[in-house]
TIVEX-309452 format. One record per residue (C-alpha): residue in three letters; x, y, z. Coordinates in steps of 0.25 Angstrom, whole numbers, padded with zeros to 4 digits, always signed. Layout:
<rs>
alaXYZ...
</rs>
This chain:
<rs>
unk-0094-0078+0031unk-0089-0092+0025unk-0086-0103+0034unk-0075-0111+0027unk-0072-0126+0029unk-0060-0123+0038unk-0068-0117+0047unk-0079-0127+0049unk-0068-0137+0051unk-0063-0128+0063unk-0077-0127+0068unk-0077-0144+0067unk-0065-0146+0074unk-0070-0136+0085unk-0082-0143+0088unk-0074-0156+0089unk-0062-0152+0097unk-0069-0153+0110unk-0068-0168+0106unk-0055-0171+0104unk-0046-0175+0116unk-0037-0163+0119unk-0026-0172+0123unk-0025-0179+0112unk-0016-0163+0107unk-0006-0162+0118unk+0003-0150+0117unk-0007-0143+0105unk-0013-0131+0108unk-0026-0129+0102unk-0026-0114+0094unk-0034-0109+0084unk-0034-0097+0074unk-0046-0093+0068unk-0050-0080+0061unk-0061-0079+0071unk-0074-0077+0061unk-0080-0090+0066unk-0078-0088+0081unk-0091-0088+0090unk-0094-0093+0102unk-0096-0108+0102unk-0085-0110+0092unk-0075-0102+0103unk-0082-0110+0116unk-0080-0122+0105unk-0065-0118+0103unk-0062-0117+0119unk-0071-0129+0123unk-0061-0137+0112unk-0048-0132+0117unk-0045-0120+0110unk-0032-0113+0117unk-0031-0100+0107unk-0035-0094+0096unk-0030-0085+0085unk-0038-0076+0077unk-0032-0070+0064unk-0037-0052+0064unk-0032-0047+0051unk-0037-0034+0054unk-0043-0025+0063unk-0057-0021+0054unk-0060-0028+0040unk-0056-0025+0027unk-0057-0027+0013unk-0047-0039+0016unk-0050-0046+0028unk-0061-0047+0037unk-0053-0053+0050unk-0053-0041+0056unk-0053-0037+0071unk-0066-0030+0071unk-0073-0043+0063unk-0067-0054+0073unk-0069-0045+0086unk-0081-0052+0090unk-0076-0064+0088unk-0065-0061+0098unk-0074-0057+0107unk-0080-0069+0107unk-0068-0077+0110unk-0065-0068+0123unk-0079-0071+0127unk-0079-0085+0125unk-0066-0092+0122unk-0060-0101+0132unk-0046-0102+0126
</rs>
C-alpha cells in the first residue's frame, strides 16, 4: 500500500500534538476521520494520549470489490484494534 504525503503529515501532527497546549483551542473538539488502513496500535495510543475525542471511518462496502477496497471485512481488524486500545 502507498503512503501518500497527506498521510505522513497526519502521522507528523500526531506525534506533536502531545506538545501543543490544549488550552490554547478552547471550545474545538478535537475529531478525526480516517479511512482506517494506517490505524495500529501506537498511532491509536498516540491519537488518545494527544487528545482525540472521536473518530470517523469512511466503509464503502461490506467485502471488496473491483471498485473499492474500504470494505468492512478489510477494515475489521483495525476496528478491533481501536476497541481494544482507544481511549477516546
Amino acid at each position: 500500500m502507498a503512503v501518500h504525503s497527506w498521510e505522513l503529515l497526519v502521522l507528523r501532527l500526531i506525534r506533536a500534538a502531545p506538545s501543543l497546549p490544549t488550552s490554547s483551542l478552547p471550545g474545538m473538539t478535537p475529531l478525526m476521520n480516517t479511512n482506517g488502513y494506517l490505524l495500529t496500535r501506537d498511532r491509536i495510543e498516540a491519537l488518545g494520549d494527544a487528545g482525540l475525542y472521536g473518530m470517523q471511518i469512511s466503509i464503502d462496502n461490506l467485502t471488496p470489490n473491483e471498485t473499492t477496497k474500504k470494505s468492512l471485512k478489510t477494515l475489521l481488524p483495525k476496528l478491533r484494534l481501536l476497541a481494544d486500545h482507544a481511549a477516546f
